[in-house]
N, CA and C of each residue as an Amber inpcrd file, in Angstrom:
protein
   303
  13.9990000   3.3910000 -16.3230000  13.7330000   2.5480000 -15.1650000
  13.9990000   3.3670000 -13.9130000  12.7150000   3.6080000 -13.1120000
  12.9030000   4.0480000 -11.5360000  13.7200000   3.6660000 -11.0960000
  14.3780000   4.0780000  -9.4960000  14.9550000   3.3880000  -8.6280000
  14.1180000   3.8060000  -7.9060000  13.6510000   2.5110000  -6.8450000
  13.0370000   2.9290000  -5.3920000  13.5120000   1.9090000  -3.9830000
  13.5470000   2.2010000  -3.6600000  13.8770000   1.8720000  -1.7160000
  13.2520000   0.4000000  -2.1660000  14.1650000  -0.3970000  -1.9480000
  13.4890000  -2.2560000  -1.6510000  13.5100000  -2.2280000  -0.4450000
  12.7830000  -2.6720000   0.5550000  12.0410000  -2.9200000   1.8200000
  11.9240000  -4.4300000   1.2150000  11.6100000  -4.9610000   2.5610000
  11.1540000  -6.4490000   2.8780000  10.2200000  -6.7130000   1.6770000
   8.5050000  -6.1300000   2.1040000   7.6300000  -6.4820000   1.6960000
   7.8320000  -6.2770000  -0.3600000   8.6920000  -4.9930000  -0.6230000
   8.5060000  -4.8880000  -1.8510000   9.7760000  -6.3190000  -2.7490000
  10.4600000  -6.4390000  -1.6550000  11.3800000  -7.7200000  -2.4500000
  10.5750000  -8.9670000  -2.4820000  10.2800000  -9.4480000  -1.6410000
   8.7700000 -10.8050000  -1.2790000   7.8700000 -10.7690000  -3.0380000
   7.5540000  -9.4840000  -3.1980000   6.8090000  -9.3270000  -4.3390000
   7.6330000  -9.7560000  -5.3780000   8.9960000  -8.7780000  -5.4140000
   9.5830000  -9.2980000  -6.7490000   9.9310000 -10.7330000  -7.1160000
   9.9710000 -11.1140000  -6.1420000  10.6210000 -12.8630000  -5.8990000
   9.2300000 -13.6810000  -6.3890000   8.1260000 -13.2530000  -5.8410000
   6.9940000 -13.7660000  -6.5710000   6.4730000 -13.7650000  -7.7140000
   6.7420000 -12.4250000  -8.3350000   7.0780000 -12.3230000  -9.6430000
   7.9770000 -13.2000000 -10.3690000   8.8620000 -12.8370000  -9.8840000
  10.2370000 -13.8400000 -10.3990000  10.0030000 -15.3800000 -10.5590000
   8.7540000 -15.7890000 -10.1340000   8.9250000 -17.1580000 -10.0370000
   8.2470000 -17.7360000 -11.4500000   7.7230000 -16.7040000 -12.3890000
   7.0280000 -16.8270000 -13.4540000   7.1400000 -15.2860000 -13.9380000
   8.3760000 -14.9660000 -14.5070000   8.3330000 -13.6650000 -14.7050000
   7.3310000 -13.1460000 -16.0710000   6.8380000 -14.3380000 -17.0700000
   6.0120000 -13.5730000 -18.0150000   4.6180000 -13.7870000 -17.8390000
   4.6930000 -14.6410000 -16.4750000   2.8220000 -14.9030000 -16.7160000
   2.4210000 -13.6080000 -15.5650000   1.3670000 -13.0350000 -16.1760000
   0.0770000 -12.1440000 -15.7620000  -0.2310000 -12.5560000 -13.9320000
  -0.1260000 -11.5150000 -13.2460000  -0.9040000 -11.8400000 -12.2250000
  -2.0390000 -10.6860000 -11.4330000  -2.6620000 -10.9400000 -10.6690000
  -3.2220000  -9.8710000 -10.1680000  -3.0140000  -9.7810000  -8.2190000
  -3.4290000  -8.7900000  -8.0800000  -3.1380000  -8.0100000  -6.7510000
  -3.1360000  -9.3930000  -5.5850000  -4.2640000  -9.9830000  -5.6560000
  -4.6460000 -11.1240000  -4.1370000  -3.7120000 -11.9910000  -4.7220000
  -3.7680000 -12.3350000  -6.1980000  -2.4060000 -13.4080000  -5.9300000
  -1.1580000 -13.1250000  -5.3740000  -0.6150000 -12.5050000  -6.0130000
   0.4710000 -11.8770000  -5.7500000   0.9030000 -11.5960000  -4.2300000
  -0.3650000 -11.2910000  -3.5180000  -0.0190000 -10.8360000  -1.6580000
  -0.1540000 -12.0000000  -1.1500000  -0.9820000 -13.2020000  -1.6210000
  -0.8970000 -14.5460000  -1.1850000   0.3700000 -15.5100000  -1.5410000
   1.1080000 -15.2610000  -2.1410000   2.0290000 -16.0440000  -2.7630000
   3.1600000 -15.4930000  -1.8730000   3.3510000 -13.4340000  -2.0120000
   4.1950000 -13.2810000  -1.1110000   4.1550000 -13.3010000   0.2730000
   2.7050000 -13.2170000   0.9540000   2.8160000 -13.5050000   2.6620000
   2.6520000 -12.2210000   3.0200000   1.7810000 -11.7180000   2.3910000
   1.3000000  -9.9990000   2.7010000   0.1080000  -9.7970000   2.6310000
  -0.3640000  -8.8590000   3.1980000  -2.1670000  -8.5780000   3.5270000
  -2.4570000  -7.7670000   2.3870000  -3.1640000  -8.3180000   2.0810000
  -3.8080000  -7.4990000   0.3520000  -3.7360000  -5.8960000   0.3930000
  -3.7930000  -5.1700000   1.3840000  -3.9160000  -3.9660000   1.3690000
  -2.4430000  -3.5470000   1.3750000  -1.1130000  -4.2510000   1.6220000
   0.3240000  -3.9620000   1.1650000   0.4480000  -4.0090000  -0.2470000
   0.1150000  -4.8930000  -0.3770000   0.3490000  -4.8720000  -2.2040000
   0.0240000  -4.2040000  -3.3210000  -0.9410000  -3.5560000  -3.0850000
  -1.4130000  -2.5890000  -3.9710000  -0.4830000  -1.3710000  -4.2230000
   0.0280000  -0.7010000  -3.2630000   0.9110000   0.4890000  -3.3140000
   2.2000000  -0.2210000  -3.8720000   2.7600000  -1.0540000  -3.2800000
   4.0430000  -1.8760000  -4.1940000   3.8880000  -1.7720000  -5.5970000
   2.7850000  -2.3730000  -6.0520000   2.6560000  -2.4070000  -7.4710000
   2.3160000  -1.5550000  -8.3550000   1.8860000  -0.1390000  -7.6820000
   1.6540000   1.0950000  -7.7360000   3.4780000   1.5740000  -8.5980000
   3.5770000   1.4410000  -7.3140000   5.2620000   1.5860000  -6.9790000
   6.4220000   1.1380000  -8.5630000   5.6690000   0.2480000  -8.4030000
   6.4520000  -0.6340000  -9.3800000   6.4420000  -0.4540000 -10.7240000
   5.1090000  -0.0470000 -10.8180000   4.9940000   0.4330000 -12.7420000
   5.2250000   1.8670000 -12.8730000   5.2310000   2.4580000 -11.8520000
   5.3320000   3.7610000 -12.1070000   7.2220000   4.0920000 -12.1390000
   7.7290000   3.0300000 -11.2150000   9.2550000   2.9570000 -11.8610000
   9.4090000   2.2640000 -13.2530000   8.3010000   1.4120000 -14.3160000
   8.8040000   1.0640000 -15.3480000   9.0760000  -0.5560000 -15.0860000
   9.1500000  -1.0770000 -13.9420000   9.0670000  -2.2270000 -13.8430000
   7.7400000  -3.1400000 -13.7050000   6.7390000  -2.9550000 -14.2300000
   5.5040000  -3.8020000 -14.0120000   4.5730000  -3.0170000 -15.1740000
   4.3200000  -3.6590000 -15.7600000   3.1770000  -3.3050000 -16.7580000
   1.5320000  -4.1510000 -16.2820000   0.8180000  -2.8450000 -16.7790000
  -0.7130000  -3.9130000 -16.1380000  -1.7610000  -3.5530000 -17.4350000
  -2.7340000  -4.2200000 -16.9810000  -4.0790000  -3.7720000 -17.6280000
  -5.2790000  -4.5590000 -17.1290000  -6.2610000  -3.9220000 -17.2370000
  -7.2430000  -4.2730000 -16.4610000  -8.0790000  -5.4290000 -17.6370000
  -9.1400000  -6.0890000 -16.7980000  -9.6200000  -8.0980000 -17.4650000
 -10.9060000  -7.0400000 -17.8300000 -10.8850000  -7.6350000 -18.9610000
 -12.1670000  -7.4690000 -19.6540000 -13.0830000  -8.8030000 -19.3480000
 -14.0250000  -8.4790000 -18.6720000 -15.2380000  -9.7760000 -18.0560000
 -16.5180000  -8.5060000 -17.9540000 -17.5130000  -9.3590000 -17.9100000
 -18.9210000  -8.8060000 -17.5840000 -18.7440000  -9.3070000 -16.1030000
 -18.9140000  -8.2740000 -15.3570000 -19.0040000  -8.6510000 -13.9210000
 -20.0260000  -9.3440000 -13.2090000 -20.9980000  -8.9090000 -14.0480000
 -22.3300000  -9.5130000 -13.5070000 -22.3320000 -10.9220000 -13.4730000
 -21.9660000 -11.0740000 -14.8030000 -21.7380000 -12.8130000 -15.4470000
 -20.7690000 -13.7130000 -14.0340000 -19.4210000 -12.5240000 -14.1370000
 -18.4370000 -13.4380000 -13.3190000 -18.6790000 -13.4400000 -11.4870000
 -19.9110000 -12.3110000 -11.2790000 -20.0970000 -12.8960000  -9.9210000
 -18.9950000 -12.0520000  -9.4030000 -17.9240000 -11.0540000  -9.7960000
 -16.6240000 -10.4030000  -9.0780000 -16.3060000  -9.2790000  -9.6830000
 -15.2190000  -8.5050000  -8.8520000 -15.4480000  -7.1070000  -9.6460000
 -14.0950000  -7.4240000 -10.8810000 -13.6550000  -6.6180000 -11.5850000
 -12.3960000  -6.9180000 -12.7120000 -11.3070000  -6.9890000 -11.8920000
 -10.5430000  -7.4900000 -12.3660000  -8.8990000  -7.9130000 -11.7900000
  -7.8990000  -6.7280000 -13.0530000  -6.6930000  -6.6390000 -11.7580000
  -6.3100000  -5.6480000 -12.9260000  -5.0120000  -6.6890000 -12.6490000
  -4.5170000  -7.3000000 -13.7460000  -3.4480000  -8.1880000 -14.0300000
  -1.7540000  -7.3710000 -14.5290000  -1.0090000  -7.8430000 -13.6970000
   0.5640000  -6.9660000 -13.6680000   1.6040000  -8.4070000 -14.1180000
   2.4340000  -7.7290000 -15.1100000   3.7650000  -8.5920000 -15.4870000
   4.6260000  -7.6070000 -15.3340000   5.6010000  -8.4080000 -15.5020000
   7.4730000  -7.4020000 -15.2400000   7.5250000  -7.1350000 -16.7800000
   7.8440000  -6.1390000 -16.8500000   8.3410000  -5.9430000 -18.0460000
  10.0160000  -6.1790000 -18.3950000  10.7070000  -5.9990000 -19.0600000
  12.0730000  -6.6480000 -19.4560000  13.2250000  -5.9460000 -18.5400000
  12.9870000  -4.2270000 -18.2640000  13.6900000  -3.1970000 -16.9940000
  13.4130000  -4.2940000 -16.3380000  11.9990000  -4.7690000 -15.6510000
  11.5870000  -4.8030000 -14.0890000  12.3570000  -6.4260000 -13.9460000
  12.2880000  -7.0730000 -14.9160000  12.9890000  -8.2940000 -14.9100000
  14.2230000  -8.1220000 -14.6160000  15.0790000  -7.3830000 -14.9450000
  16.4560000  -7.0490000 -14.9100000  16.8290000  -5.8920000 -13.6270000
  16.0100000  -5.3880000 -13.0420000  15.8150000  -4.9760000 -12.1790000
  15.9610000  -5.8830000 -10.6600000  14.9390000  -6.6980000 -10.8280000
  14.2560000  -7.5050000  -9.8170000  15.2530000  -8.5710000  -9.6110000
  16.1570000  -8.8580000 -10.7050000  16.8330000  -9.6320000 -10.3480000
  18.3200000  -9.3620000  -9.9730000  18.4110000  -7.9250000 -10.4620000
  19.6450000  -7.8620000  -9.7490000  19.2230000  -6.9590000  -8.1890000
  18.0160000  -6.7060000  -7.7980000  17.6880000  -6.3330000  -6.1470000
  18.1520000  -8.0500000  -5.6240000  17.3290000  -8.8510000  -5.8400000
  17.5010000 -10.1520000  -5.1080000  18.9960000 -10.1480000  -4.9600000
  19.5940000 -10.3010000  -6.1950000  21.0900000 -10.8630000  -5.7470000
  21.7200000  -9.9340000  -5.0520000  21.2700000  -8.6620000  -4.9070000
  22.1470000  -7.6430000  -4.0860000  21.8850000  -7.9090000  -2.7360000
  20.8410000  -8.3740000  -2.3780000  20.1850000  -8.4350000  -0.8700000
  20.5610000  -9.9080000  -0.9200000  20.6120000 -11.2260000  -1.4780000
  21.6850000 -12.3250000  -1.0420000  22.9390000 -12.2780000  -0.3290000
  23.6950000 -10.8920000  -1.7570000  25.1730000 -10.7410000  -1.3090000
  25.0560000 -10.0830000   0.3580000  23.9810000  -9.3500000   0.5080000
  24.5120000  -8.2000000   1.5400000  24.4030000  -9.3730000   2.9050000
  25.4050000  -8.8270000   3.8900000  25.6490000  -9.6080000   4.7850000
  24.4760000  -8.8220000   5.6960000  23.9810000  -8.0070000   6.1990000
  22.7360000  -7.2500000   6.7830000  21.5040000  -7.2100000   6.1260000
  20.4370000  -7.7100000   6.7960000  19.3230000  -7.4720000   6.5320000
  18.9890000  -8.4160000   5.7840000  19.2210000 -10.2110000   5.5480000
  19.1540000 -11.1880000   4.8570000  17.3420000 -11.6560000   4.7250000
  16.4740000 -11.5540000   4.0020000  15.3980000 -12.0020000   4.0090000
  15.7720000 -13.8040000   4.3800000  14.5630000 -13.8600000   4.8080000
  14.0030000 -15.4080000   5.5770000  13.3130000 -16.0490000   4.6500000
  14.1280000 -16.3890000   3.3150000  12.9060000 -17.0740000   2.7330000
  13.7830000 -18.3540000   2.2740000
């Protein structure tokens, strides 16, 4: 399991995660749920599997059929779960820098 720098925007994510840590999501959900412009989220989640915390794989669909291009769908894996949840509670405890949520 990586360690990387939690920033605002990359905790927002984990917390969104966190709110269904085994169901599948993809990129626009995920930046809509956390309150981020789709073009933040992508590098987060970049970020994130490449520390071992997010596993993905891309949707098997005929695009043509679905009218959209493929979604590439990300879960926490069991690190990123155990990870993610002890960032949150560390940034609860800390008396500086309290997210607004």
């Amino acid at each position: 399991m990586g360690t990387l720098r939690l920033t605002t925007p990359r905790l927002l994510v984990l917390r969104a995660l966190l709110d269904d840590p085994g169901r599948e999501r993809y990129g626009l959900d995920l930046a809509t749920e956390a309150g981020l412009e789709p073009g933040t989220i992508y590098p987060i989640l970049v970020a994130f599997e490449g520390a071992g915390w997010l596993s993905s794989r891309e949707e098997e669909i005929d695009v043509h059929a679905a009218g959209r291009p493929r979604r590439r769908y990300y879960v926490l894996t069991a690190d990123g779960v155990t990870a993610a949840r002890a960032a949150l509670a560390r940034r609860a405890s800390s008396r500086i820098g309290r997210l607004a949520w």
